[in-house]
C-alpha positions in Angstrom: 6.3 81.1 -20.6 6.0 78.0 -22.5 3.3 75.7 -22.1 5.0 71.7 -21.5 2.7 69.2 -23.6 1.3 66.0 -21.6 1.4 63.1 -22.9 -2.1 62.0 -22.8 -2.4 58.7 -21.6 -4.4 56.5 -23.8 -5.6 53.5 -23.6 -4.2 50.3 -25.2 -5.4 49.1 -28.1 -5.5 45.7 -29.9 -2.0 44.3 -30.3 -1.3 44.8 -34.1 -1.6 41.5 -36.2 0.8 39.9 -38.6 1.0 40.3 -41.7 0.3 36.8 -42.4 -2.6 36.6 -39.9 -4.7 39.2 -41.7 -4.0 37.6 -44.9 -5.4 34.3 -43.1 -8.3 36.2 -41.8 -9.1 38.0 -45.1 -9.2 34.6 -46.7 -10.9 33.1 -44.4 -14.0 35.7 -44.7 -13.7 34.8 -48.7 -14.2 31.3 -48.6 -16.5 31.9 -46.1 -18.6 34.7 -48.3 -18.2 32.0 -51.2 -19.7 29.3 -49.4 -23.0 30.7 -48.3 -23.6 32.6 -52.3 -23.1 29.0 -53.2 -25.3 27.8 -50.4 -28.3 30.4 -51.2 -28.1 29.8 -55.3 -28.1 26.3 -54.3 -31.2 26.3 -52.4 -33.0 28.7 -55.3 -31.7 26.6 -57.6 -33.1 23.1 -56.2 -36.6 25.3 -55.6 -37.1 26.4 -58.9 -36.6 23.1 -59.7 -39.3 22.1 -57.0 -41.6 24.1 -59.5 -39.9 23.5 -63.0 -39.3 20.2 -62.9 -37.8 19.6 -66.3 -35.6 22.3 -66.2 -32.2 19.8 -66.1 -29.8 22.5 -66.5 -30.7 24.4 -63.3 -30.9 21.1 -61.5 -26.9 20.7 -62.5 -26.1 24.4 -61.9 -27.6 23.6 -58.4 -25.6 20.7 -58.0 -22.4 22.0 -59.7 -23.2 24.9 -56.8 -23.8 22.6 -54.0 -20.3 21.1 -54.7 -18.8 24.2 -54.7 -20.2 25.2 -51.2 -19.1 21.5 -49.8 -15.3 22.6 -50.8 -15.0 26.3 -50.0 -17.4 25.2 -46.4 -14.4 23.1 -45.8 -11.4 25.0 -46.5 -13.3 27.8 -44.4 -13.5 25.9 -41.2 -9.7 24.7 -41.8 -9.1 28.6 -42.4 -11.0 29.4 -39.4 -9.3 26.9 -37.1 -5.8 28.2 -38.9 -6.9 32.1 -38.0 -7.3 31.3 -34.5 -3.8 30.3 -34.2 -2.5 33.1 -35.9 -3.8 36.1 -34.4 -3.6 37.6 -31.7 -6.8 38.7 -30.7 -9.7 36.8 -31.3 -12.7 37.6 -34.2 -15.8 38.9 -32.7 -17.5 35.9 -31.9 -20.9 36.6 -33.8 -19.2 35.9 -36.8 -17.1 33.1 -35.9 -20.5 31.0 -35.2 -21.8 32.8 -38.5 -18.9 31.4 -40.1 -19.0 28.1 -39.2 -22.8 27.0 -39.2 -21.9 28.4 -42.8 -18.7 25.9 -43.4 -21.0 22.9 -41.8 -24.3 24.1 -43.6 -23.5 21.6 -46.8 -22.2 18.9 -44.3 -25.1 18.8 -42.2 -27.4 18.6 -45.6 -25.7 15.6 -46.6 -26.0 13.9 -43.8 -29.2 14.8 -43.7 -29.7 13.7 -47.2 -27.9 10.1 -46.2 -30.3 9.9 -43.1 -33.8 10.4 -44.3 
């Protein structure tokens, strides 16, 4: 006697992703990783100046910093938009709003800046 195999039915998965949409997504996370280390050495950069206040080349570091988290914030919420074109299935959507209060984080503290 020989046993026939069922198939077991299992249940569907995700639709795999392009190629090209989990590159989009993987860069997407990296400039969004890069802005908010820029963001955080920015804001301990500006408060140790808070409490050394003639320490200039921190103050520049922070600023040089500050632009760098303006530009990668950016590009991340053009990634972000260009990700959710590409694939297929949505990211989770905890970090999608993680990812983009970190992409308008420097926006909104220039503004800030400009308002008060």
């Amino acid at each position: 006697m020989v046993k026939s195999k069922r198939k077991r039915s299992r249940p569907p998965g995700p639709p795999p992703e392009t190629r090209t949409a989990e590159v989009a997504t993987v860069g997407w996370m990296l400039l969004t990783m890069t802005a908010l280390v820029s963001e955080l050495l920015t804001t301990l950069g500006k408060w140790y100046v808070r409490v050394q206040p003639d320490a200039e080349l921190v103050r520049g570091l922070a600023e040089l910093l500050f632009f760098a988290a303006l530009v990668t914030g950016v590009m991340s919420l053009i990634a972000a938009a260009v990700v959710f074109r590409l694939r297929k299935t949505r990211p989770p959507t905890a970090i999608t709003v993680i990812a983009i209060a970190v992409g308008v984080a420097p926006l909104a503290a220039i503004a800030w800046q400009l308002l008060f």
